[in-house]
C-alpha positions in Angstrom: -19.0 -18.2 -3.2 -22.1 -17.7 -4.9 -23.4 -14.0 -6.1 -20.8 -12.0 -5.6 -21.8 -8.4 -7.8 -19.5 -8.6 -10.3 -19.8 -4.4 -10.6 -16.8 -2.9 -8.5 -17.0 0.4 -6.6 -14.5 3.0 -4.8 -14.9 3.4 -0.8 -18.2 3.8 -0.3 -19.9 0.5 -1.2 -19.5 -2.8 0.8 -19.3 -6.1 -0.7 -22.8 -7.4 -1.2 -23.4 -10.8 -1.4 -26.5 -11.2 -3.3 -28.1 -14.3 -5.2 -29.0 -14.2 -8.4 -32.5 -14.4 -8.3 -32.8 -11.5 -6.1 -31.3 -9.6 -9.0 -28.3 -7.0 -8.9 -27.0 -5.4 -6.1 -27.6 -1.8 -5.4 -24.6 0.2 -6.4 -24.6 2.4 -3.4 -21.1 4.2 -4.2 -21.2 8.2 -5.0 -18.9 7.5 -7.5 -19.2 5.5 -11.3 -18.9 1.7 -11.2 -15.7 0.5 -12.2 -15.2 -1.5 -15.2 -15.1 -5.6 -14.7 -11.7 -6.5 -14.0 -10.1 -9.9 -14.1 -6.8 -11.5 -13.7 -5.1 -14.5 -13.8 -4.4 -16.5 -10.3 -1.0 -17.6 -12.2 -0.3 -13.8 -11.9 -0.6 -13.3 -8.2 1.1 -14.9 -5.3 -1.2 -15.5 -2.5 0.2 -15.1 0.9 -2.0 -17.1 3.2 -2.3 -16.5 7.4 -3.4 -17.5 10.7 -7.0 -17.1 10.1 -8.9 -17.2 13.6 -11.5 -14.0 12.5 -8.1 -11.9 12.8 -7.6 -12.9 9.0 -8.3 -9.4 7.5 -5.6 -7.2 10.1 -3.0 -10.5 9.3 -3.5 -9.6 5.7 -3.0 -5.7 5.9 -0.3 -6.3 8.1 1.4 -8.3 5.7 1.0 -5.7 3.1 2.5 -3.3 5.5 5.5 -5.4 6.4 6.3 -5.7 2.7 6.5 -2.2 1.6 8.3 -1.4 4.7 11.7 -2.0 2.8 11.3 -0.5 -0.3 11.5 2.9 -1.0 9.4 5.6 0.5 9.8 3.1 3.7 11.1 5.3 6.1 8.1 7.8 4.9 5.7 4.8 5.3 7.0 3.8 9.0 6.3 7.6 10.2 3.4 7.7 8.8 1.8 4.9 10.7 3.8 6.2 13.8 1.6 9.7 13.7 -1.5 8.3 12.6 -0.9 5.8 16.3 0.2 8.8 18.2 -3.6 10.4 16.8 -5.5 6.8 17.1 -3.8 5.0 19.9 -2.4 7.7 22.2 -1.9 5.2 24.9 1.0 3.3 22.4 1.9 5.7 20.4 4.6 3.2 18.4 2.6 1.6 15.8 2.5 -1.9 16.1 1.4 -4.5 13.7 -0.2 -7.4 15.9 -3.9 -8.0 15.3 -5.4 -6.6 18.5 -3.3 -3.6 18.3 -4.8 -3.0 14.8 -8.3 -3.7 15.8 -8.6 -1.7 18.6 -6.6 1.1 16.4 -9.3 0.7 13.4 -12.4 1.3 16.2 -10.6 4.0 17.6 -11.0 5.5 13.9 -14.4 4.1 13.2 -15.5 6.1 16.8 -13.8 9.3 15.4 -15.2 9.2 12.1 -18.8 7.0 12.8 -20.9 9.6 11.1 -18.9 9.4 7.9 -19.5 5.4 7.6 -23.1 5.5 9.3 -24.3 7.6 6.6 -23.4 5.2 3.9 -26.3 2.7 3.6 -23.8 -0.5 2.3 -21.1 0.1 5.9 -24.5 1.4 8.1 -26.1 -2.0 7.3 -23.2 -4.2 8.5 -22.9 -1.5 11.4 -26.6 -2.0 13.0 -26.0 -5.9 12.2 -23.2 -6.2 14.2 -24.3 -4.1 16.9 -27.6 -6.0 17.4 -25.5 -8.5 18.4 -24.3 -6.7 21.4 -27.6 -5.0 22.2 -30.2 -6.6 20.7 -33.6 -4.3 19.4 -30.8 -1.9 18.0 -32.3 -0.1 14.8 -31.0 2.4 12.2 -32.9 5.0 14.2 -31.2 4.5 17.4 -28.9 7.0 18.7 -25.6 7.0 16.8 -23.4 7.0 19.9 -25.2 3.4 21.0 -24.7 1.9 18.2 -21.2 2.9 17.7 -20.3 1.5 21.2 -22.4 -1.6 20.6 -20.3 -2.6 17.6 -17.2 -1.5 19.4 -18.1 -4.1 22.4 -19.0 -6.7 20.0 -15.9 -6.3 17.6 -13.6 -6.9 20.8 -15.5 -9.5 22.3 -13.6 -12.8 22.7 -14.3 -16.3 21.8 -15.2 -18.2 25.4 -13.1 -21.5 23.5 -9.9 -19.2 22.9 -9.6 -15.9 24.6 -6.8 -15.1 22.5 -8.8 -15.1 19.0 -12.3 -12.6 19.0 -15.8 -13.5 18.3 -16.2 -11.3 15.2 -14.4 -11.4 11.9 -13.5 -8.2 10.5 -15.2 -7.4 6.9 -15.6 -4.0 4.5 -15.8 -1.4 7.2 -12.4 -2.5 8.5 -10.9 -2.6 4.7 -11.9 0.6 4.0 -10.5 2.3 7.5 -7.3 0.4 6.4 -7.2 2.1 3.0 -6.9 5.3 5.0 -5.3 4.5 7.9 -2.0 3.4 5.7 -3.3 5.8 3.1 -3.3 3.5 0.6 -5.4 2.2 -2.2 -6.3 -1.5 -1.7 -8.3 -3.8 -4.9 -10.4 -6.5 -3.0 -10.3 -9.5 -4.8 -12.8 -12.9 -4.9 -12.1 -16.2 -7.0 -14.0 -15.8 -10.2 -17.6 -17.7 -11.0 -16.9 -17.9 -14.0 -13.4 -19.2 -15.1 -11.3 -20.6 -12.2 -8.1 -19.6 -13.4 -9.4 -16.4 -12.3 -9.2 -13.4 -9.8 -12.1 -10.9 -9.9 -12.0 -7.7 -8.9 -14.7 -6.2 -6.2 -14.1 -3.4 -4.6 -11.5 -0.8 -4.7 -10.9 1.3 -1.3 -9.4 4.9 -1.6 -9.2 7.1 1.0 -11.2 10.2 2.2 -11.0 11.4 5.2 -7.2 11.7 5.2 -7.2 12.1 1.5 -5.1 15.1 2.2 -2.4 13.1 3.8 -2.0 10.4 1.4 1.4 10.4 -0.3 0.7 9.1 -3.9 4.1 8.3 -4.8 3.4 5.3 -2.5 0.7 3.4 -5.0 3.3 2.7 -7.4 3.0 -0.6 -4.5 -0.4 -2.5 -5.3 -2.1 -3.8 -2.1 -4.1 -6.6 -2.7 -6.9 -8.7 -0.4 -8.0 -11.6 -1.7 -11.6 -13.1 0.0 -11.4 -15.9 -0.7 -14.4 -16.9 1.2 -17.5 -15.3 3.1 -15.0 -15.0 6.3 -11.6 -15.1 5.1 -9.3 -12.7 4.1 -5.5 -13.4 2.7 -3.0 -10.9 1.1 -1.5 -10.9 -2.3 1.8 -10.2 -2.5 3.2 -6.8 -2.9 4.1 -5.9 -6.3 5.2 -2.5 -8.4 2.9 -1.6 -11.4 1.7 1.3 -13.2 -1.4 3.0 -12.2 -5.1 1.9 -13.0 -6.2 2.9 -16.4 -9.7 2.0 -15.4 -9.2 4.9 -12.2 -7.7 7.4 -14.9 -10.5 7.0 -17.6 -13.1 7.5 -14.8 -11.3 10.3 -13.4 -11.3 8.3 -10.0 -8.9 10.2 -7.5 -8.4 10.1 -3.8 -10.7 13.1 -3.5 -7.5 15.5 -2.9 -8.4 19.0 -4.1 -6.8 20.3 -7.1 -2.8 21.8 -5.4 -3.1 25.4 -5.7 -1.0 26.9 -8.6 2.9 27.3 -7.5 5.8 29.6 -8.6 7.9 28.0 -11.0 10.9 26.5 -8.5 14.6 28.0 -9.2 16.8 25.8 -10.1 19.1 24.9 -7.2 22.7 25.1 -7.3 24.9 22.1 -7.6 26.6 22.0 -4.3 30.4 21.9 -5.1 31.8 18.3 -4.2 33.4 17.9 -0.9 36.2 15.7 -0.2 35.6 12.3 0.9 35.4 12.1 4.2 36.7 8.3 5.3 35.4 9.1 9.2 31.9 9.1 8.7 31.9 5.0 7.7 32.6 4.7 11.9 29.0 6.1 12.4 27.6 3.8 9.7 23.9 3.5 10.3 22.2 -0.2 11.0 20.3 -0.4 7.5 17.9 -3.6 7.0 19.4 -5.4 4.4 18.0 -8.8 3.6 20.4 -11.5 3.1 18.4 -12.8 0.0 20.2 -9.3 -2.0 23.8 -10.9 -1.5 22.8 -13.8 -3.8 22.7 -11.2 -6.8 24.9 -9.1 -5.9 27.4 -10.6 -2.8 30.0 -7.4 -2.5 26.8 -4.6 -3.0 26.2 -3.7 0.6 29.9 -2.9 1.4 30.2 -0.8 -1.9 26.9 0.8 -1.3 28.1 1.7 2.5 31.0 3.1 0.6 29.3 5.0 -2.0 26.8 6.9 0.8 29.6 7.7 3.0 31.5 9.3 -0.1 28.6 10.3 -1.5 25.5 11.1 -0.2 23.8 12.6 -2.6 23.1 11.0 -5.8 19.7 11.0 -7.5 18.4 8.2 -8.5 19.4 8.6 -11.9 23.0 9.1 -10.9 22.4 5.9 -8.8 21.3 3.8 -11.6 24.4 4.7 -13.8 26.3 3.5 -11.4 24.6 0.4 -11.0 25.6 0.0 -14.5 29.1 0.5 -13.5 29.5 -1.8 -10.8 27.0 -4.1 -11.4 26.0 -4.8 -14.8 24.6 -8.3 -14.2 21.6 -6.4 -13.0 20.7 -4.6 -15.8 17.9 -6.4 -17.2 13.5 -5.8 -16.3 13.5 -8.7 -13.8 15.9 -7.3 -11.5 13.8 -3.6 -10.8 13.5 -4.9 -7.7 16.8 -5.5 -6.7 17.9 -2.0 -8.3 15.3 0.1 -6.1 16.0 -2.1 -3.0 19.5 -1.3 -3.3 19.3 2.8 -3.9 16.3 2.4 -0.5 19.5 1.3 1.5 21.5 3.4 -0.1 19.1 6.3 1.2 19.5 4.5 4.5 22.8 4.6 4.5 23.3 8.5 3.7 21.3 9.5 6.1 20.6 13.2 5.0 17.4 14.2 6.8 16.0 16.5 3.8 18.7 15.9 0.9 17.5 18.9 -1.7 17.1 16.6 -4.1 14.9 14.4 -2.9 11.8 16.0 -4.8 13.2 15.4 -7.8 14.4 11.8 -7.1 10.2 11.5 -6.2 9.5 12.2 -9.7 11.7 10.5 -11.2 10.9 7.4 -8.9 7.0 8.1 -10.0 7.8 8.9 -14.1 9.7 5.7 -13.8 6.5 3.8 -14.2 4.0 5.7 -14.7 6.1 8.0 -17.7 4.8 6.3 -20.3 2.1 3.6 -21.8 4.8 1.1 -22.0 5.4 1.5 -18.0 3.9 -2.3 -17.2 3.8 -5.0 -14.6 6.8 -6.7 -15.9 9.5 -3.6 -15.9 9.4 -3.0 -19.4 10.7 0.1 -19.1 13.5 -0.4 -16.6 14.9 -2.8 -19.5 14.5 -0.1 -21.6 16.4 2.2 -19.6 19.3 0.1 -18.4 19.6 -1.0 -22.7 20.2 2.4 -23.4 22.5 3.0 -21.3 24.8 -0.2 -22.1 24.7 1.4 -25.8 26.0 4.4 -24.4 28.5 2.9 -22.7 29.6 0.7 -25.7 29.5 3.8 -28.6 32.5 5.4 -25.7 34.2 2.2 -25.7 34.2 2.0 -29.5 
């Protein structure tokens, strides 16, 4: 893949692929350009799919599927079930196969055309692909033409295999993704120069439904890797702290500043009720993934116990008693076995609004991004969990 601009932008500048000797691309983005980036492929685990110009929605599917489980799931799920219900009134259960996704992403694109026409780097790809469906199309001609031409053309179906369309999906569709699932997503290429490389091209944030974006959720980094002109895979999921690069250039999701609130009361501990032993026979079906019993076999049964006992322990109280009962966990590469656990957990309580649920947020959110050490590998977490064991050994001793 030859010259790719090595210069990345927030929403509002498509990839351009631009050879060298036509000099650099136009940075076409309202916002600064973002520092170079780079990372190692060693570092990333590629997730590869079908392909078949459906490449891009396998990818952002996959992404989906993989923060489902975690925590902040349940949040996740019914936010793609309203934003279906406003974008796909006819199937109003959001659905993850490709044609469901494209036709969900046009159905956006129609709403929202004069947003992304009036962006030169997304109307340029626009026009293009609607030439192809009504050819002597312009930038001048009406908008409403142009946005059905590229709606006919992006559903269009190969003669060879109705099941796979004619057009691949590209930067338009990445950045209606980005606020669709209201998340931010780092678009990724091999690198020219060193092939042990990743580079960074685009970053996609939304705005449109900036003011529905739950930012607790980008604690999960979504990934695309192109790793050619026409292909799109995902990189696996993975928990890290924020962007330093999007702090230091004061990049946000263009959310106005919250208006000042009171200082919250504290709220009173509730006073502990007996455990109630009946409410195990309306246990609720939780996913639990069968690879968790290899670090912990006994965990789901004692965490079915704990949230029919006890249904409402914040995190923190969670984690010490993680450290009670399972103290072969308490190390950094195991994070994700810890907040998989207190998601079922969750799951298992079943409290619709638990009170403290804000404040297990924050803690979930200081939990990485707290503090400069907050990194990739869990740092942190092993801090955390070593403190603790001291604790517990100074009241043993």
């Amino acid at each position: 893949m030859e010259g790719v601009a090595h210069d990345a932008c927030p929403t509002g500048m498509q990839l351009d692929y631009t050879p060298e000797d036509w000099g650099p691309a136009l940075h076409l983005s309202p916002y600064p350009v973002l520092p170079e980036k780079t990372e190692l492929r060693k570092h990333f685990e590629v997730v590869s799919n079908k392909g078949g110009n459906h490449c891009l929605y396998y990818s952002i599917a996959g992404l989906y599927k993989e923060t489902l489980h975690w925590p902040y799931g349940r949040n996740f799920g019914d936010r793609m079930n309203q934003m279906a219900a406003t974008y796909m009134p006819k199937k109003p259960v959001f659905e993850t196969g490709p044609w469901y996704l494209r036709h969900m992403f046009l159905n956006f694109l129609w709403a929202h055309f004069d947003h992304y026409f009036d962006q030169q780097a997304f109307r340029d790809t626009l026009v293009d692909i609607a030439k192809k469906a009504k050819p002597g199309l312009t930038a001048n001609s009406p908008r409403q033409e142009i946005s059905m031409a590229y709606r006919n053309q992006m559903l269009k179906k190969r003669l060879d295999d109705p099941s796979k369309p004619l057009e691949f999906a590209g930067g338009v569709e990445l950045d209606i993704a980005s606020e669709l699932f209201g998340m931010k997503i780092a678009l990724w290429a091999p690198s020219e120069i060193d092939p042990r490389e990743y580079m960074r091209l685009n970053v996609f944030l939304p705005q449109i439904l900036c003011n529905t974006v739950d930012e607790n959720m980008w604690i999960y980094r979504w990934n695309v890797l192109n790793t050619g002109r026409v292909h799109f895979e995902h990189i696996k999921v993975w928990i890290g702290a924020l962007d330093k690069d999007l702090i230091e250039n004061k990049m946000c999701s263009g959310k106005p500043e919250p208006t000042p609130q009171p200082t919250p009361q504290p709220t009173p501990t509730p006073t502990p009720q007996p455990a109630n032993k009946n409410k195990k026979k309306n246990k609720k079906s939780v996913h639990w993934d069968p690879a968790l019993d290899e670090f912990a076999p006994d965990a789901k049964e004692k965490i079915e116990e704990l949230a029919a006992d006890n249904p409402n322990y914040t995190f923190d109280r969670f984690k010490g008693w993680v450290i009670d009962n399972f103290p072969e966990l308490v190390k950094a590469t195991n994070v994700f076995i810890v907040y998989a656990f207190y998601a079922a957990y969750l799951e298992y309580a079943n409290v619709p609004d638990p009170p403290w649920w804000k404040e297990a947020a924050i803690n979930l959110t200081n939990y990485f991004f707290g503090t400069n050490q907050a990194t990739r590998d869990g740092s942190v977490v092993d801090a955390v969990f070593a403190k603790a064991e001291r604790r517990k050994l100074r009241a043993a001793q």
